[in-house]
Backbone as JSON Lines, residues from 0, in Angstrom:
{"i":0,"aa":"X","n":[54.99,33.61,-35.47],"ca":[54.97,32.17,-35.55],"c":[55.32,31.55,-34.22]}
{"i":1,"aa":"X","n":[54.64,30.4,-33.83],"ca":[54.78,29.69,-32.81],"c":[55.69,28.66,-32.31]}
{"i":2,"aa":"X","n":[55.97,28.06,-33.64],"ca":[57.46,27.22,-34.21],"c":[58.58,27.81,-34.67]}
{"i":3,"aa":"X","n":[59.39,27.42,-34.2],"ca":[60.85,27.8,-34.3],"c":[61.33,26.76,-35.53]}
{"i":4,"aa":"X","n":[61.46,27.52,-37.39],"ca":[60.86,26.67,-38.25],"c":[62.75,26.03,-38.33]}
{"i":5,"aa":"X","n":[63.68,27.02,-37.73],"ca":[65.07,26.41,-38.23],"c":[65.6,25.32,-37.21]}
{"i":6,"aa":"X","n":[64.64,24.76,-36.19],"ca":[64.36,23.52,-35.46],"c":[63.97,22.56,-35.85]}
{"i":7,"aa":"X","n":[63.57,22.36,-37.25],"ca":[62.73,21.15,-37.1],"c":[63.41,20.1,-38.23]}
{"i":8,"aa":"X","n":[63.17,19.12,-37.47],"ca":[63.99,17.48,-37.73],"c":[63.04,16.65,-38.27]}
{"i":9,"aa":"X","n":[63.56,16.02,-39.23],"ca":[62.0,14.79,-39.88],"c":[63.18,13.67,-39.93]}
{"i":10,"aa":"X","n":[63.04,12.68,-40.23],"ca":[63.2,11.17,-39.77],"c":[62.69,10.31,-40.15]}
{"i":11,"aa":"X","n":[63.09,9.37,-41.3],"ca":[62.25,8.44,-41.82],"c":[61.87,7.26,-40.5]}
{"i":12,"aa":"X","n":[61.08,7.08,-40.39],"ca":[60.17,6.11,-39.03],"c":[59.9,4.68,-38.96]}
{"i":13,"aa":"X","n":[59.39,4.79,-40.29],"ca":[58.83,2.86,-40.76],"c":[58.38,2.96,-41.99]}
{"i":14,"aa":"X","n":[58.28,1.77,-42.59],"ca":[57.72,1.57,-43.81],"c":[56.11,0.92,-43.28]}
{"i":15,"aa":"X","n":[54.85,1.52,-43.76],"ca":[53.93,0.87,-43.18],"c":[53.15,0.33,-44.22]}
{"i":16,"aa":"X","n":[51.87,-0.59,-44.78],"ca":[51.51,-1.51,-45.32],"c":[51.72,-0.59,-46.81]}
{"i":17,"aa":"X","n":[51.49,1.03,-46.82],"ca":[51.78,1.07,-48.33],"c":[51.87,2.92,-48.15]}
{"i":18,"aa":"X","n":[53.31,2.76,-46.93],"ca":[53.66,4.1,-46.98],"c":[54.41,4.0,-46.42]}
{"i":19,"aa":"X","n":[55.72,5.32,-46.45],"ca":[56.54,5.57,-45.17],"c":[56.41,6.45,-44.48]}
{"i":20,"aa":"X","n":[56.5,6.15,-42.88],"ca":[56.15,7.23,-42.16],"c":[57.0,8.17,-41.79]}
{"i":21,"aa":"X","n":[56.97,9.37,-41.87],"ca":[57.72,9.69,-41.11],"c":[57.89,10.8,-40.09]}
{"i":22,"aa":"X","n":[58.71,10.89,-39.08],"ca":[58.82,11.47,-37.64],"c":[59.08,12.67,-38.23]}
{"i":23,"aa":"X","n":[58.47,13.99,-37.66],"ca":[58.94,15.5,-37.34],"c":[58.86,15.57,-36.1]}
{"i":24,"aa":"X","n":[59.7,16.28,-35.84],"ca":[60.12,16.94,-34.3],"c":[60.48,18.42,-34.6]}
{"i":25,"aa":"X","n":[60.25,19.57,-33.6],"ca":[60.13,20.59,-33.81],"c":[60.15,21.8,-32.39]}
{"i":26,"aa":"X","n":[60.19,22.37,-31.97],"ca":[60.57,23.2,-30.72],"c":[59.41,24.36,-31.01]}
{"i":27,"aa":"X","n":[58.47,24.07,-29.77],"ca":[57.89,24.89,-29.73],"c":[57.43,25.92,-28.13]}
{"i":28,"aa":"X","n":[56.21,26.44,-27.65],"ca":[56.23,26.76,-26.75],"c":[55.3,26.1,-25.92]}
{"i":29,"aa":"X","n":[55.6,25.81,-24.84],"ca":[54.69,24.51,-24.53],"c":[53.49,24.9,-23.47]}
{"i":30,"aa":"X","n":[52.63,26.11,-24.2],"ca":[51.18,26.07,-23.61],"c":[50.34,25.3,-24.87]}
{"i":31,"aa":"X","n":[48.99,24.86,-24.21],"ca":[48.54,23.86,-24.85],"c":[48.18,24.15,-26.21]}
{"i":32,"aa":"X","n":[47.84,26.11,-26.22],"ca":[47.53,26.79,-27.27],"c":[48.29,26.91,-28.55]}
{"i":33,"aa":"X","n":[49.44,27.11,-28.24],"ca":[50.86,27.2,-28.58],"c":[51.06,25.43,-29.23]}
{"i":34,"aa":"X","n":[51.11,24.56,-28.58],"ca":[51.29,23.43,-28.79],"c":[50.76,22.95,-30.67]}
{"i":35,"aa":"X","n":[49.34,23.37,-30.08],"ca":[48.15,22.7,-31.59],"c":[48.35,24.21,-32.27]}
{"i":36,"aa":"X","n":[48.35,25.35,-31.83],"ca":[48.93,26.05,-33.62],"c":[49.72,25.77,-34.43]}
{"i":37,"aa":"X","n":[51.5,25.67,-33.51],"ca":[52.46,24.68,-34.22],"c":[52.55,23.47,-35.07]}
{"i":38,"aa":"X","n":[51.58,23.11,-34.46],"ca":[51.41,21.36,-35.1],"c":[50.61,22.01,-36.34]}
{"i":39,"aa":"X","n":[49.64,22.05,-36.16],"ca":[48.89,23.19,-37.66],"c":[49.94,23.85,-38.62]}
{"i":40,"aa":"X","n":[50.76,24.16,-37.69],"ca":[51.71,24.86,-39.14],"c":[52.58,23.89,-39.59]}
{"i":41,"aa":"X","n":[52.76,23.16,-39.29],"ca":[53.75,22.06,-39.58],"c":[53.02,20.93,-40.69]}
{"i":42,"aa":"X","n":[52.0,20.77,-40.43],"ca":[50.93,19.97,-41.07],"c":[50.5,20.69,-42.68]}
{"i":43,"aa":"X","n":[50.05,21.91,-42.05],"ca":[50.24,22.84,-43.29],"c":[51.09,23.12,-44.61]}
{"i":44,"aa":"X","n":[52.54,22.9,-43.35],"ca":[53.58,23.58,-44.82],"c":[53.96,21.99,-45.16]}
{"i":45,"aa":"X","n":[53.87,20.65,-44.5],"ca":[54.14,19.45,-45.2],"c":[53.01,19.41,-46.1]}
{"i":46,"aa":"X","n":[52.05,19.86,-46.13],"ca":[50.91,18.84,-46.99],"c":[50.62,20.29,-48.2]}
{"i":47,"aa":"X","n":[51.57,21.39,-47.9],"ca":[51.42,22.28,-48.9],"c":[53.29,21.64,-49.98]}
{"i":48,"aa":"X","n":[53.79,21.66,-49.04],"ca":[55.15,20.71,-49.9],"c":[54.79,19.76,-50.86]}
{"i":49,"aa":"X","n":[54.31,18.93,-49.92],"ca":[54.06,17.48,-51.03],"c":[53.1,18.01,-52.43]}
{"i":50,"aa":"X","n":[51.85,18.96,-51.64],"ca":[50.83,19.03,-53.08],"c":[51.74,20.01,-54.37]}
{"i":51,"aa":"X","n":[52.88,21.31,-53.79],"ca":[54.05,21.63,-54.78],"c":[54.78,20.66,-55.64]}
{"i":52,"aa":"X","n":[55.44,19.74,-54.75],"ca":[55.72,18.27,-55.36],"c":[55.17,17.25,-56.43]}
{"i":53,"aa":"X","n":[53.92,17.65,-56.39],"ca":[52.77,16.6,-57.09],"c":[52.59,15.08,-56.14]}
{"i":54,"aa":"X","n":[53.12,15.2,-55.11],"ca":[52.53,14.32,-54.48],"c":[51.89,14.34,-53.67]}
{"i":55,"aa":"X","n":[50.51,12.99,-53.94],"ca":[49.57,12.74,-53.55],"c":[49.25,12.16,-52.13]}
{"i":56,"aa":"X","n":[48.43,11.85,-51.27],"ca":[48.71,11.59,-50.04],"c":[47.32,10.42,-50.64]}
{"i":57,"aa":"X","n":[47.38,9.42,-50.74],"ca":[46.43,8.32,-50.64],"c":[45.43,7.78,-50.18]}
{"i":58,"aa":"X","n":[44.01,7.84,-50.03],"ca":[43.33,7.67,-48.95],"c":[43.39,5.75,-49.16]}
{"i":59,"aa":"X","n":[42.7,5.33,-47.71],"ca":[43.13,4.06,-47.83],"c":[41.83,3.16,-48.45]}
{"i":60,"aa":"X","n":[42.06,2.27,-49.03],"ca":[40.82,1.5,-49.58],"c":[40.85,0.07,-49.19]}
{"i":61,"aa":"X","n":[39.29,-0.14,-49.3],"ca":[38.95,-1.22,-48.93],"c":[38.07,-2.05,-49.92]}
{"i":62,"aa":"X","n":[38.79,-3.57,-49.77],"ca":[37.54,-3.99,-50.88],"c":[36.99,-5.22,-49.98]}
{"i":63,"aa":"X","n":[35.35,-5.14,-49.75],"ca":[34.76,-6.24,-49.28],"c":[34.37,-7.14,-50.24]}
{"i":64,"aa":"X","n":[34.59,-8.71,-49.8],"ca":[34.41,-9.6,-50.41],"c":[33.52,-10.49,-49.82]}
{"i":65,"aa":"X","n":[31.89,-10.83,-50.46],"ca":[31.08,-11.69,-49.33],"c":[30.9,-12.88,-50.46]}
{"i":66,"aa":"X","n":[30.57,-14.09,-49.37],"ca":[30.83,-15.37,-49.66],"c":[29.34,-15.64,-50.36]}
{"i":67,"aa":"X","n":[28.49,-14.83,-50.54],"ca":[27.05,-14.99,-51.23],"c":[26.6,-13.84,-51.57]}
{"i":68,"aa":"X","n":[25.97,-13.57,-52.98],"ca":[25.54,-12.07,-53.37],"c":[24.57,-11.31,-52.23]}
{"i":69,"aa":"X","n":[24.86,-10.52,-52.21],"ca":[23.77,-9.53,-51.25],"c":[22.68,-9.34,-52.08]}
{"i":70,"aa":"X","n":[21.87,-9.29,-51.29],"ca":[20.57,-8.95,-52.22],"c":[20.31,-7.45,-51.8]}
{"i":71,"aa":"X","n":[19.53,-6.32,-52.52],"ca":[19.2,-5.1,-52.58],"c":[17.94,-5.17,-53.4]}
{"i":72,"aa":"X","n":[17.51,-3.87,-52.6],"ca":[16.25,-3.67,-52.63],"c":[16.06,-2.1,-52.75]}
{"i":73,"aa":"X","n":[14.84,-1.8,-53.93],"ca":[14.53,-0.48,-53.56],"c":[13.53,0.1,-52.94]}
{"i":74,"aa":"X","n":[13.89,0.83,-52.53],"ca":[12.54,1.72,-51.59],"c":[11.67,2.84,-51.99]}
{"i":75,"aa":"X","n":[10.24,2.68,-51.89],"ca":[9.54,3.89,-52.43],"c":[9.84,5.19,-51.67]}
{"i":76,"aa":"X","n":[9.98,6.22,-52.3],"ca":[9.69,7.41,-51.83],"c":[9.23,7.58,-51.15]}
């Protein structure tokens, strides 16, 4: 392993429009290779935590609202 896993610090960060973020920090070895495996494992074992947890990670949504119906149309084959 590339991370040193009994290093690592999380930190609640901010509350953002409909989440909280939060900071990990972690000690690793600082070639660039080294760098993005770590982060991969870190990403990994949080988003394998939360899905153990039952929690969900949210994708974000959007709802457009237009000031006159759109019109649609179909197209032949």
């Amino acid at each position: 392993m590339v991370c040193r896993w009994q290093d690592i610090q999380t930190f609640p960060h901010a509350f953002g429009s409909s989440s909280i973020d939060i900071e990990i920090a972690w000690w690793t070895d600082s070639t660039p290779v080294d760098v993005r495996r770590s982060r991969g494992e870190i990403i990994s074992a949080v988003k394998g935590a939360l899905d153990e947890a039952g929690i969900e990670i949210p994708f974000p949504y959007r709802t457009l609202t237009f000031k006159e119906a759109l019109q649609t149309k179909v197209l032949d084959k």
